[in-house]
C-alpha positions as MATLAB code, in Angstrom:
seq = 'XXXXXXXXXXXXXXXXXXXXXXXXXXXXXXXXXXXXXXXXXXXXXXXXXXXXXXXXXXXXXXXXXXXXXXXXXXXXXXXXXXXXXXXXXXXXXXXXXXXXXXXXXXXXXXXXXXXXXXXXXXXXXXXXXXXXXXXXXXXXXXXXXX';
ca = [
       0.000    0.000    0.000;
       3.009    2.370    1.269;
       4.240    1.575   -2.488;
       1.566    2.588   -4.218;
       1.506    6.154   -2.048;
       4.597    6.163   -3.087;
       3.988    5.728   -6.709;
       0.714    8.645   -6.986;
       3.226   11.056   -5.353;
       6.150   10.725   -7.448;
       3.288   10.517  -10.512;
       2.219   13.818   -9.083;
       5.654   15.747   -8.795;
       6.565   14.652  -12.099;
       3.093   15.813  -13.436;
       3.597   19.601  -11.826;
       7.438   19.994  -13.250;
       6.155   19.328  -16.428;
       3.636   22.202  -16.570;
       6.499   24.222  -14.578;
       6.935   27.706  -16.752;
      10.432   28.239  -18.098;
      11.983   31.376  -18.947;
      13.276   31.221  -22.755;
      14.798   33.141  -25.687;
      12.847   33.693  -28.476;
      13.554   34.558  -32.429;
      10.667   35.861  -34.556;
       9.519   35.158  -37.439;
       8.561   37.674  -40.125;
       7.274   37.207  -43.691;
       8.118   40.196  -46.665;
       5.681   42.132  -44.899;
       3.253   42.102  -41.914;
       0.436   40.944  -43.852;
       2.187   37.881  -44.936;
       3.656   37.257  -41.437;
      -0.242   37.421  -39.914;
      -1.629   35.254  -42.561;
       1.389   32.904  -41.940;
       1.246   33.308  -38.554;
      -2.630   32.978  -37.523;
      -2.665   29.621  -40.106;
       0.267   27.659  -37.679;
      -1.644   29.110  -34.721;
      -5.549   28.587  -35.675;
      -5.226   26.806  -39.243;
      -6.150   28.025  -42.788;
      -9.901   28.026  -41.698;
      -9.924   30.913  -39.367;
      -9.544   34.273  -40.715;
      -5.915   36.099  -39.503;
      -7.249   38.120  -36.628;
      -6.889   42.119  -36.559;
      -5.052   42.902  -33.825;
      -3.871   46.893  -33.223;
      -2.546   48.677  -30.127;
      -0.364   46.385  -28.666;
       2.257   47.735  -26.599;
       5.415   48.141  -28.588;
       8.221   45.545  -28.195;
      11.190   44.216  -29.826;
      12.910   41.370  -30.688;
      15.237   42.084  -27.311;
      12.363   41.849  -25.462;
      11.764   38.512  -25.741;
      14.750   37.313  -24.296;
      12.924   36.043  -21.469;
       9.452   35.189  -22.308;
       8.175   32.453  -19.158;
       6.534   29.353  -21.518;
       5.877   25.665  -20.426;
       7.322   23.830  -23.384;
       9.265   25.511  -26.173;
       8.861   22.639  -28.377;
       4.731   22.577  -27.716;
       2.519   25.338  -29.366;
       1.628   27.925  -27.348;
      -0.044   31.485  -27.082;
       1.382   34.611  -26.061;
      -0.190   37.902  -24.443;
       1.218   41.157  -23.783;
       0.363   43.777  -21.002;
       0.511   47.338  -21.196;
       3.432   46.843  -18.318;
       5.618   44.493  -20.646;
       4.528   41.160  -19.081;
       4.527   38.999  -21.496;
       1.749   35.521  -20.250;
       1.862   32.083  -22.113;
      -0.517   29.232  -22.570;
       0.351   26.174  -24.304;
      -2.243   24.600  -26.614;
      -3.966   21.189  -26.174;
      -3.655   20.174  -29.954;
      -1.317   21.036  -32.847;
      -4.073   24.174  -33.160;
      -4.787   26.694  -30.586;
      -8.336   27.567  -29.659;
     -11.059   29.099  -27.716;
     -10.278   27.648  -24.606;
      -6.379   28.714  -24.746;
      -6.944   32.136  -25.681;
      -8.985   32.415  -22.598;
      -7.383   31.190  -20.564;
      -4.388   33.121  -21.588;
      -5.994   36.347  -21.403;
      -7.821   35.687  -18.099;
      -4.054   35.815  -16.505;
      -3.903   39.575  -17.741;
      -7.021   40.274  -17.510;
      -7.006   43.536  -14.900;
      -4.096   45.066  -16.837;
      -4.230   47.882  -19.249;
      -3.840   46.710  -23.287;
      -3.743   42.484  -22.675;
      -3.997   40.713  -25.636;
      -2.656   38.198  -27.805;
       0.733   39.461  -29.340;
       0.908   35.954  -31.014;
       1.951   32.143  -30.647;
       5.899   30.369  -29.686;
       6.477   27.109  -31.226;
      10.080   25.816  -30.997;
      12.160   29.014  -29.513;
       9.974   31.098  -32.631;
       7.823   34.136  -31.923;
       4.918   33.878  -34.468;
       3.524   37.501  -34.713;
      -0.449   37.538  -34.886;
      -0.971   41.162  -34.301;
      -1.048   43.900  -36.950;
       0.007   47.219  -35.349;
       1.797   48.636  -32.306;
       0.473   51.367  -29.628;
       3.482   53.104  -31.858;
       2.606   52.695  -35.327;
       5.164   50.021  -36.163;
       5.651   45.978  -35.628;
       8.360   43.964  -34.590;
       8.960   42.791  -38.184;
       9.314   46.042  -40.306;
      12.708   47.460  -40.283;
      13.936   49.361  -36.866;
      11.296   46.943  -34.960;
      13.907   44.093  -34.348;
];
């Protein structure tokens, strides 16, 4: 009996350092131009049948600043939000698509600060853009935004 106690614990510590967050580097991915990094972008995250979201007013960032973005698997698919503070919050996706029930979640852990929202997804150490315009005009893939 003592065994199998034994067993459901060590099942259970394994099972919580798995979903244990990690702090990683990230590169980003950019098309020729930000409407071909979107489209690319929004397909890997949601698939071809879901129209690229329009996302504006995110809080300006650079590549720099994801140098230490907290994910739980930087192999898995994932989604990332920004805050208005520069908090970047992560939630990795049940499937090989993100959905409803991610991008919840994800925003629910930014909820009660200013501009949260999904920036984009991370799959394998990559940044995958998914918004269109900065609170400063610009993107992190047009030239001077890396």
């Amino acid at each position: 009996m003592n065994y199998r106690k034994t067993l459901i614990a060590i099942s259970l510590v394994t099972l919580a350092a798995g979903c244990k967050e990690e702090k990683v580097s990230l590169g980003v991915y950019c098309e020729e131009n930000v409407a071909e990094t979107v489209k690319f972008s929004s397909a890997l995250t949601y698939g071809i049948d879901i129209s690229p979201p329009v996302v504006k007013g995110v809080r300006a960032f650079r590549e720099v600043d994801l140098s230490q973005v907290p994910i739980q698997s930087e192999s898995a698919l994932g989604l990332l939000a920004r805050d208005g503070n520069g908090f970047f919050y992560s939630q990795p996706c049940k499937g090989e698509l993100c959905g409803l029930d991610e991008a919840k979640r994800v925003l629910k852990k930014c909820q009660s600060e200013p501009q949260c929202q999904i920036v984009g997804s991370y799959k394998n150490r990559t940044f995958y853009p998914i918004y269109n315009v900065d609170d400063q005009g610009g993107h992190i893939c047009r030239e001077g935004g890396q």
